[in-house]
C-alpha positions, 0 to 999 in steps of 0.5 A: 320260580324254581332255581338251579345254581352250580358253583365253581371256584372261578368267575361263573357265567349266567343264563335263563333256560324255560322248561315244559312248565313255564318256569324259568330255570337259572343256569350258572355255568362255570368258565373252565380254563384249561392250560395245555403245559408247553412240553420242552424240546429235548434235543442231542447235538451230535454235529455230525451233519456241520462239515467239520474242518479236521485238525483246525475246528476253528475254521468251522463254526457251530451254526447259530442257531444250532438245535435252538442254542449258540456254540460260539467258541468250539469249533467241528471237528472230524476226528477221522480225519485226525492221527488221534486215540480219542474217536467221536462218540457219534461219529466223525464229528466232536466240537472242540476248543483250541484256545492255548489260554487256560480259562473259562471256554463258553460252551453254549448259550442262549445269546444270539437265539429266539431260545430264553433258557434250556436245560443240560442232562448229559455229554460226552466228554474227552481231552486231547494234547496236540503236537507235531506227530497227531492227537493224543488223548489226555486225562483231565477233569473238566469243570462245567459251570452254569449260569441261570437266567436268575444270574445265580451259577451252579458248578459240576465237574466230570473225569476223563481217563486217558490209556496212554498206551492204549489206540482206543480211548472213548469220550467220558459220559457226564451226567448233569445234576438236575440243578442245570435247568433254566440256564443262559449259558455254560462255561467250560474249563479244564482244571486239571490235566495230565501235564502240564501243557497248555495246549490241552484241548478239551473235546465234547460230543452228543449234548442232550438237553431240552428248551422250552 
């Protein structure tokens, strides 16, 4: 009897097969599993198609879910329809948060969603003071802290300059490290500001990130 084998790290499967001569060849074939990798869905919430509320965001609500992700505590707002030096990265619209506490903002989370983590690379950034007469921009540096779904938390903080005698001044890029992956949520927080008001309002626009 003549006798063929292949041999493969996982669990072979077997079969008889006969040849023009009668003998009967045995045939081990491997079992081949192959695993498609999920590719992430990169997405860029620029919340220009959310009708935004101009000078009071908190009467209009990010959607949930918004690009797979819940935005619960900013507000849309149309800067356009604003007297303010500080337009959208894309325009009209940029979130923002009006809460005249100092303090952790939560910026976005997987609460509320079918999503069970994303990751952050980038976002516009821009800090506004409000008063009687309009917007006006803000220098201010803001913290963004992250929370895993392991619980652990990783921070990052990123500048925005203000020329205050300046019409034009355009949000800030920051850049994520690559540590803000597997996140449930971020936090936001302007810890230092160009004055001392508590009615700083820290904006933010085109958040580019990925979910499983």
């Amino acid at each position: 009897m003549t006798s063929f084998s292949a041999t493969h790290h996982q669990e072979p499967t077997k079969g008889r097969l006969g040849d023009s001569l009668g003998h009967t060849i045995t045939v081990t074939q491997p079992l081949f599993v192959v695993a498609n990798p999920v590719k992430p869905t990169s997405f860029v919430a620029k919340f220009d198609d959310i009708p935004g509320s101009g000078i009071v965001p908190e009467l209009t609500r990010v959607p949930t879910p918004y690009n797979g992700l819940s935005w619960p505590a900013f507000g849309v707002t149309n800067l356009s329809q604003t007297v303010t030096t500080v337009p959208a990265q894309s325009r009209p619209n940029v979130i923002a948060n009006f809460t005249l506490t100092p303090g952790d903002r939560l910026l976005v989370t997987t609460a509320n969603t079918k999503t069970s983590s994303f990751s952050l690379q980038s976002l516009y950034n821009g800090c506004v003071v409000a008063s009687q007469t309009g917007v006006a921009a803000e220098s201010c540096e803001l913290l963004y802290t992250g929370v895993k779904t392991s619980g652990a938390k990783i921070n990052t903080t990123c500048d925005f300059v203000a020329d205050l005698l300046s019409t034009n001044n355009p949000m800030a890029l920051c850049k994520f490290p690559a540590s803000f992956t597997g996140l449930k949520t971020i936090f936001l927080n302007a810890i230092k500001t160009g004055s001392t008001s508590s009615t700083t309002v820290p904006l933010v626009d085109n958040v580019s990130g990925s979910i499983p």
